[in-house]
N, C-alpha and C positions, 0 to 999 in steps of 0.2 A: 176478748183479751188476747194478748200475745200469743201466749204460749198454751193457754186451752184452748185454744183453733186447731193448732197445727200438731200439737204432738200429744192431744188427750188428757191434761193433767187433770185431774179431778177437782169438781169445785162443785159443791152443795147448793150455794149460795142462790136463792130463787133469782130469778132474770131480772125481775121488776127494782127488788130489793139492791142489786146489783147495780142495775142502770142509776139509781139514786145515790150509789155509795159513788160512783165514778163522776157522772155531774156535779159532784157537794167537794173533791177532789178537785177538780178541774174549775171551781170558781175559787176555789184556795188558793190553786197555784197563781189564775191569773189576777187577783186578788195582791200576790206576792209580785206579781211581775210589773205592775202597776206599781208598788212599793218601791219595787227595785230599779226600776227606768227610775225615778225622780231626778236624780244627779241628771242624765240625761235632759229628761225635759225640762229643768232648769237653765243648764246652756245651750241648747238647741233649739225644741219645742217654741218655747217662750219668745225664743229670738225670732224665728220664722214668724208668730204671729205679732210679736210685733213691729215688724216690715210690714207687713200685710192689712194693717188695720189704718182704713182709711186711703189708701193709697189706687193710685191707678196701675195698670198693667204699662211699666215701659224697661227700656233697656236699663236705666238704674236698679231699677228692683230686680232683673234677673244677677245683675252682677253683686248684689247684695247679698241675694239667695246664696250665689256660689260661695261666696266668702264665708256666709258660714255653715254651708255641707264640707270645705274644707276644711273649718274650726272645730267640728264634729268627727275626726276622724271619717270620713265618708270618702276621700282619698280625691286623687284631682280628676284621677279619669272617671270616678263612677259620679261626683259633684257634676263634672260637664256635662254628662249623658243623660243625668237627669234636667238639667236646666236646658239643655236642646228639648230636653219631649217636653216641658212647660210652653216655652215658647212655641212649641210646634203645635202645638193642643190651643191654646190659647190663640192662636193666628187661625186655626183649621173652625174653632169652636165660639171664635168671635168674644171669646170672655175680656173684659174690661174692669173690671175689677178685680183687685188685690185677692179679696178675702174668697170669692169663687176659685182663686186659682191657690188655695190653699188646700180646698179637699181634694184638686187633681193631682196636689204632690202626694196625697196621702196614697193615691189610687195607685199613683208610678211607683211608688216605695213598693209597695205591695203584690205590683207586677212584677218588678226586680227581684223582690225575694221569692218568687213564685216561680220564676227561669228554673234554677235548680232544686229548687226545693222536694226533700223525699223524706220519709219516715225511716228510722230502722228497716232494713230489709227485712221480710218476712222469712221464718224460717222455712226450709224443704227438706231440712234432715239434721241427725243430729252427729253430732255434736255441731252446732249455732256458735261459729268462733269468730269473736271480736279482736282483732289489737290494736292495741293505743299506743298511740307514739305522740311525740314532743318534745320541748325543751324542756330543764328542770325548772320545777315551781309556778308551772303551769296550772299544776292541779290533775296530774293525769292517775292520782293512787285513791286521791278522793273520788275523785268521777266516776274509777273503776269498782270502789268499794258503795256507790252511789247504786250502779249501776246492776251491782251485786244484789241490793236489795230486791233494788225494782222485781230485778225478776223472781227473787228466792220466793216476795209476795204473791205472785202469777203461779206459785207451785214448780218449778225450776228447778232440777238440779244441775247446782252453778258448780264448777269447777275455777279457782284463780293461779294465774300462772308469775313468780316474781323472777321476771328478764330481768329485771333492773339489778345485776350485780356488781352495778361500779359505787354507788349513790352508798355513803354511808348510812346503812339503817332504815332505806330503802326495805329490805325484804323481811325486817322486820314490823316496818310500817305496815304495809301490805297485808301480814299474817292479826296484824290487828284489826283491821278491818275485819277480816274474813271471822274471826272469831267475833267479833261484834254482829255480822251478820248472819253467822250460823252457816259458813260455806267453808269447807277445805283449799288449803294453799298450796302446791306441788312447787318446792324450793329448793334449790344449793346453797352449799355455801357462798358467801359474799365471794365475789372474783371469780366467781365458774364461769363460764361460755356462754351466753345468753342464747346460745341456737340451742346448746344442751338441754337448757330448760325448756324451752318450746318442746323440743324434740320430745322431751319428758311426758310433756304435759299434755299433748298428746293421744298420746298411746294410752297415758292414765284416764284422760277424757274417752276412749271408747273402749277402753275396758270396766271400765265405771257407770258405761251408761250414763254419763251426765247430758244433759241438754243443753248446757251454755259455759262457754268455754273462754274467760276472758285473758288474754296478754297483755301483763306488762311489758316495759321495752325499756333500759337504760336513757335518762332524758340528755339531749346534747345540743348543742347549739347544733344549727343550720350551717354555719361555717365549716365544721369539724368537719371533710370529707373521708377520713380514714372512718370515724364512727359512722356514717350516713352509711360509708358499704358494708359498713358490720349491721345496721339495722336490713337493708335488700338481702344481708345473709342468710338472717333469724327469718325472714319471708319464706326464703326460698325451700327452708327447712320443713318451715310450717305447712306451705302448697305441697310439697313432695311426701307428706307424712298422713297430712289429711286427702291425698289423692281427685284435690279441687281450692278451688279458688278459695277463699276468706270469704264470710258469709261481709263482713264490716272490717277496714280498717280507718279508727278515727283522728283523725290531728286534735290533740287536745289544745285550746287555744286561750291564755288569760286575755279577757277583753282589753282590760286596762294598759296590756302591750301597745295597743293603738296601733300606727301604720307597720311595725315590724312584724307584724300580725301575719303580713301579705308576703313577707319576705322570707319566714319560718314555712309559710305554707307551699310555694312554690321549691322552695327545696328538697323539703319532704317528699313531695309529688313525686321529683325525680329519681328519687331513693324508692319506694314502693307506691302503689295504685289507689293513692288513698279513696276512698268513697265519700267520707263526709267530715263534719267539724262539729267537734262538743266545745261550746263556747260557753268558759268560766267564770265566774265573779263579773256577770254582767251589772251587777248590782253597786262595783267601786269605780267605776268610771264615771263622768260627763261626755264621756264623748262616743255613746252608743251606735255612732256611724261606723264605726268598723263592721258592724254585722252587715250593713251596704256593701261595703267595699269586699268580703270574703265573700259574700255571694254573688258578685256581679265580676268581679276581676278572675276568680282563681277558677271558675265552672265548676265549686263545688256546693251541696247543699250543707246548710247549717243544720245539723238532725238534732241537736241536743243544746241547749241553754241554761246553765246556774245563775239564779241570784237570790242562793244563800245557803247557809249550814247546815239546814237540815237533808233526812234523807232524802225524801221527799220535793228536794228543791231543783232537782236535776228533771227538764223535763222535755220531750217531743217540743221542736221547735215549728210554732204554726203563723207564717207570714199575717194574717189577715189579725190573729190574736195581737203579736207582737205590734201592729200599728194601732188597733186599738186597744192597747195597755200604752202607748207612747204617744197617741195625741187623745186620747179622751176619748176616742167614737164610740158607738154602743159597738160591746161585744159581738162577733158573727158565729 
């Protein structure tokens, strides 16, 4: 587990019994994820195999494909780059029919999200500090009160920090969470300085001895450059106070954004070092190819994926999982 590796938390729990409660976990989630693609493989999935049924390998059917990794959210440059490696794969491998070159798209999905793909970075010391940024209504207070759990379960002590002082009811949001979860919130008033509260929170994370130290962040459009530099502020805060890097900062991402998805992400980038993408409400779109196109366009890995309300619904995003929840394969 996380956090009894690395920082000793205590846990009784025999090993065996353990390894059963984590397994029985982990066919839930993918269980749920399987649930929650379906919009997807309704307009995707389904479409792909039925191109591919009965048909031969020719240049029709590759321009067919692309039209709909396009209709998928899958964006134009990550659809073309996959339809060259079909084509290349099927010339190199001599395949001839349709339905053969169905499991190699499965395989290149799978490569693609495999490019960047990383876990949570493993803690090396504590305070283990995350911050979440995004636009509003992304889902970045659920994710973080999500996120809260996760670990409070592992034996953690979480600390939560409410940046967000522009957002009406925002830091009140936040402190709900925290009290649902059984974690402390390090607050100002609405309108304070959002570097002040980092700054805060902090100092209260190592004088607390907590282990996991989560940042909210005011959510803004992409466009807003006056707030982009007030978020690289609240950073610069946070590295000069904590005397190193950000163990994680995440872009909170609603799937259902579709291609603005890629245009939130890139801008962010430029504003702070993000490291990866908690990708939300995977579960209310059809068009589950955005999770292609942020993995393959922006060189970041996707670490985190929701599709749904419980706490429990936030989880380690695992490329091999995620294709076999979206076209049927047996689990890996």
């Amino acid at each position: 587990m996380f956090w009894k590796k690395m920082f000793g938390a205590k846990d009784n729990t025999p090993p065996v019994e353990e390894q059963i409660v984590e397994e029985q976990k982990e066919q839930g989630f993918f269980q749920k994820l399987v649930s929650g693609l379906e919009k997807t493989k309704q307009s995707f999935v389904h479409q792909v195999e039925r191109i591919m049924t009965g048909r031969k390998v020719d240049e029709e059917l590759f321009e067919e494909l692309e039209e709909i990794l396009i209709q998928a959210d899958c964006g134009v440059h990550t659809s073309l780059f996959l339809v060259d490696q079909l084509r290349e794969r099927a010339r190199a491998e001599k395949i001839t029919e349709a339905e053969e070159l169905q499991a190699v798209l499965v395989e290149e999905i799978v490569d693609l999200l495999q490019k960047n793909a990383s876990p949570l970075r493993t803690p090396t010391e504590k305070p283990y500090v995350i911050m979440v940024v995004g636009v509003n209504g992304a889902g970045k207070t659920t994710t973080i009160g999500k996120l809260a759990y996760r670990f409070k379960q592992e034996n953690a002590k979480v600390l939560l920090a409410a940046g967000d002082t522009f957002r009406a009811g925002a830091i009140e949001q936040l402190q709900v969470w925290g009290n649902r979860v059984g974690v402390e919130v390090i607050a100002h008033q609405e309108g304070a300085d959002p570097a002040a509260v980092a700054y805060d929170a902090i100092n209260a994370a190592k004088a607390r001895g907590s282990d996991v130290l989560i940042l909210d962040t005011a959510g803004r459009l992409q466009t807003k450059v006056n707030l982009m530099s007030e978020l690289s502020k609240v950073h610069r805060v946070v590295t000069r106070e904590l005397g190193r890097d950000l163990d994680e900062i995440l872009l909170v991402v609603d799937a259902t954004t579709g291609q603005n998805a890629l245009s939130q992400g890139k801008i962010f980038k430029e504003a702070v070092p993000l490291t990866g993408i908690a990708l939300t409400k995977l579960d209310g779109t059809a068009k589950g190819g955005i999770v292609l196109a942020l993995a393959n366009e922006l060189d970041l890995a996707v670490k985190l994926v929701g599709v749904g309300e419980q706490y429990e619904d936030l989880q380690d995003f695992d490329p091999s999982v995620f294709a076999a929840a979206l076209f049927g394969t047996a689990k890996q």
